[in-house]
N, C-alpha and C positions, 0 to 999 in steps of 0.2 A: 679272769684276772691274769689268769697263765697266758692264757690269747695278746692283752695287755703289753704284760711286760715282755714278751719277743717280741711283737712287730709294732707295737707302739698305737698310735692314737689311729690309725688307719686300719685298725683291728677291727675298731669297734662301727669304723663307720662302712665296710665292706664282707665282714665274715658273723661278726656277732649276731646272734640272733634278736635279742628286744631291740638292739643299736639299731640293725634295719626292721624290725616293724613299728617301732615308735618313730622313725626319721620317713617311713613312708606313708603312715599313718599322719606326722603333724601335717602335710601338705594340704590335707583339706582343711586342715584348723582355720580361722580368723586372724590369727595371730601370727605373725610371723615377722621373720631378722632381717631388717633394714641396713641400710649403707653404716660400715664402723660397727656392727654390732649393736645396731639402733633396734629397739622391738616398736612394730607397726599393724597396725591394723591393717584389712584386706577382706575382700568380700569372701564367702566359704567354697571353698575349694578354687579359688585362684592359685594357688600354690602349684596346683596337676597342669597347670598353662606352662608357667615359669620355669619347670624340671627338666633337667639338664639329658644327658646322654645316661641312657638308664644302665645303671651296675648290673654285672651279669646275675645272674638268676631273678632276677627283678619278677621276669613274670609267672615264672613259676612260685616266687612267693606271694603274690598278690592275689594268683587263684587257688593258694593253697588257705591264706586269711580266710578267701569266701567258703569255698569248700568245706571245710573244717565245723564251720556254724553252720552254716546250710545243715550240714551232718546231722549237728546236736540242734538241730529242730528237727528235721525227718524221723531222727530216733524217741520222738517223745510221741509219734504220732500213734492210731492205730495201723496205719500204711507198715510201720516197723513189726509191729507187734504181730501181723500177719505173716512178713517174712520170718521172726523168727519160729512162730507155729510152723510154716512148710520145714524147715530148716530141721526143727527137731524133731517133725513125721516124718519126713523124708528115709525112706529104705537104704535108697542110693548112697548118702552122707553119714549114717551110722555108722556105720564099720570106723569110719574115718574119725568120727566124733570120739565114741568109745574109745579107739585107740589115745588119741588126746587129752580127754579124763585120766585111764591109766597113766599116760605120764606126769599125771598132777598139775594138768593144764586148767584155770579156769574158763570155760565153756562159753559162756555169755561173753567173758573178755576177747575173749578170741574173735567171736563173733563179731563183735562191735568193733574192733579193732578194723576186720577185715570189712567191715561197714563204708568204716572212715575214710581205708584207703581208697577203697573206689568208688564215692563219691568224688573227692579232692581228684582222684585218674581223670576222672569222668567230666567234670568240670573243666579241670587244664584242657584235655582234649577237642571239649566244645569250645572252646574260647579262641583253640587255633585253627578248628573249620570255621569260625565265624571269623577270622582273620585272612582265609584262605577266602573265603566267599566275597569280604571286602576288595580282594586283591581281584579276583576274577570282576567285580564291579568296575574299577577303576581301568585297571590297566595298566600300563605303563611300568618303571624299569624299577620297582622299587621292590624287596624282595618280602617274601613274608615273616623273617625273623625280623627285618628294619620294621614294618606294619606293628607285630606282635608286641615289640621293646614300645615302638609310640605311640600305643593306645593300653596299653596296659593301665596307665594310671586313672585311667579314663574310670576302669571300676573303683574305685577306693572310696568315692562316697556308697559305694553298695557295702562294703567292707564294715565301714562305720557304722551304715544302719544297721547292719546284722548283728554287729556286738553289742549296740544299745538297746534294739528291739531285744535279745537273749539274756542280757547282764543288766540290765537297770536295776532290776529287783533285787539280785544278789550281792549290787552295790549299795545299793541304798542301806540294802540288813547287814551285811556281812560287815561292808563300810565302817559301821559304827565300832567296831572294835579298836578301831584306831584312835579313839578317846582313850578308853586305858590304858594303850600300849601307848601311847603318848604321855601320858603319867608315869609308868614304871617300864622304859624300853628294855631294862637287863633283867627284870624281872627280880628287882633284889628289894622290892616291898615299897619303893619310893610311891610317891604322891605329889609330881611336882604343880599340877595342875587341878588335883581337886576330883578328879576324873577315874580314876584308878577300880574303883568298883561301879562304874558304870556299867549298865549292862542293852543287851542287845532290845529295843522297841519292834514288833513288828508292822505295827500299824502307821510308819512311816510313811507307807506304800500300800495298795489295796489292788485286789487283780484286777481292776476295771480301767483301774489310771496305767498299769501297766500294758495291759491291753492296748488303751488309748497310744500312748507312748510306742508302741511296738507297730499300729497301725501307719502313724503318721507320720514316725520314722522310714519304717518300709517306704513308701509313698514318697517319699520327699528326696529319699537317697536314693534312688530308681531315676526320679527327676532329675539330681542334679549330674548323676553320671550321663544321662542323654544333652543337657543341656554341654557338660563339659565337653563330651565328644564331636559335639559339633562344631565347638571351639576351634579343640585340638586339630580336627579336620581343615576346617580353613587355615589355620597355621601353615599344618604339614603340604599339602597339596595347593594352596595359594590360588584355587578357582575354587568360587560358589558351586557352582555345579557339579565338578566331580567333591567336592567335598560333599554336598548334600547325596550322589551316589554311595557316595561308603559310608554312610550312615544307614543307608536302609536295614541292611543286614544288623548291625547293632540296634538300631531300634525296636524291630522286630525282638531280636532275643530278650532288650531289657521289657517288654512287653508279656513275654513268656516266662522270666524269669521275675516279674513282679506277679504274675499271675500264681504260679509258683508259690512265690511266698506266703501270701496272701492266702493261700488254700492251705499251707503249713499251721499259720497263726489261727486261721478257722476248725481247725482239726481239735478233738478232745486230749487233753495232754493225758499219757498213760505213763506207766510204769513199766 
């Protein structure tokens, strides 16, 4: 709100943080703003075709989206659960840990924290050797930050699948809270709706349809950022050919990176 009211409406749409991940995120929606402030339909993810000169940190936030869930899937796995067994037999890392503890560090957070970040490093990083790879495919005068900015949106249906294959479940349960707080939003005993002592169902949802959900998502979101990138390819470079060269190299990854997934979602979920 502070952000706001010193630089005005250009706040929200270049520094705010949800302003740009719900404005990057709607682009693969269906739905989108027509001439005059008209709302139209549109095939899913036409939006990543039609997007303009992308805002600086653009790609950095779009592999930090993925990153981040990617994350909170690897840490539910036993692949986690192993590292953090080395971590806490570890000789070498004690001294270091113990000292941590004594300054009334939580241990685990720390961990997971430093999880996070290098995942999300680790991802950014891959994303501009598969950029740099793109570039050594094609050729020519175009540099790999210009490359970087014009395919970035290319992942955003990978983006979307990750949050629905992760959060469906916890929207559908958690979701329903928004019946009583829709009856009494100040919390001063109202009942405008009837709704007010509603309480949470969990059989909304069952792990098997979330499973399902989480599968065909993956699958589909994987799809359409390959489908979209080859779009964007012919756009950008304006020949079949080298467009279908700087494809390979994305292809490839979304290949490895479906695989990936896929071996995430198949993993026993732990603690």
């Amino acid at each position: 709100m502070i952000g706001g009211l010193l630089w005005g409406a250009s706040w929200f749409s270049t520094a705010d943080p949800l302003g740009r991940v719900f404005a990057v995120l709607g682009r693969v929606a269906m739905i989108g703003q027509g001439r005059r402030g008209t709302v139209r339909l549109r095939p899913i993810g036409e939006g990543l075709l039609n997007a303009g000169t992308p805002l600086t940190g653009e790609v950095a936030l779009i592999t930090t989206l993925i990153g981040i869930v990617l994350f909170d899937g690897l840490s539910e796995t036993p692949a986690w659960a192993a590292v953090l067994d080395f971590i806490s037999e570890s000789q070498t890392l004690r001294p270091g840990l113990l000292w941590l503890r004594d300054q009334g560090a939580d241990l685990l957070k720390v961990i997971r924290t430093i999880g996070l970040f290098a995942t999300v490093l680790t991802f950014h990083a891959s994303y501009w050797l598969l950029i740099a790879a793109m570039r050594a495919a094609v050729g020519g005068d175009r540099t790999t930050r210009a490359l970087a900015g014009a395919f970035a949106g290319t992942l955003l249906p990978i983006a979307v699948a990750y949050h629905l294959s992760h959060y469906v479940s916890y929207l559908m349960i958690a979701g329903q809270l928004i019946l009583p707080a829709a009856s009494d939003p100040f919390a001063l005993g109202w009942d405008l709706f009837g709704t007010r002592t509603r309480t949470i169902d969990i059989s909304v949802i069952n792990a098997e349809q979330v499973w399902w959900i989480a599968f065909v998502s993956l699958i589909a979101g994987h799809a359409l950022a390959v489908l979209v990138g080859h779009r964007r390819a012919l756009s950008v470079f304006g020949d079949a050919r080298i467009a279908a060269l700087s494809q390979i190299p994305m292809t490839l990854a979304m290949i490895g990176l479906t695989i990936l997934s896929l071996w995430i979602l198949s993993q026993p979920i732990t603690q």
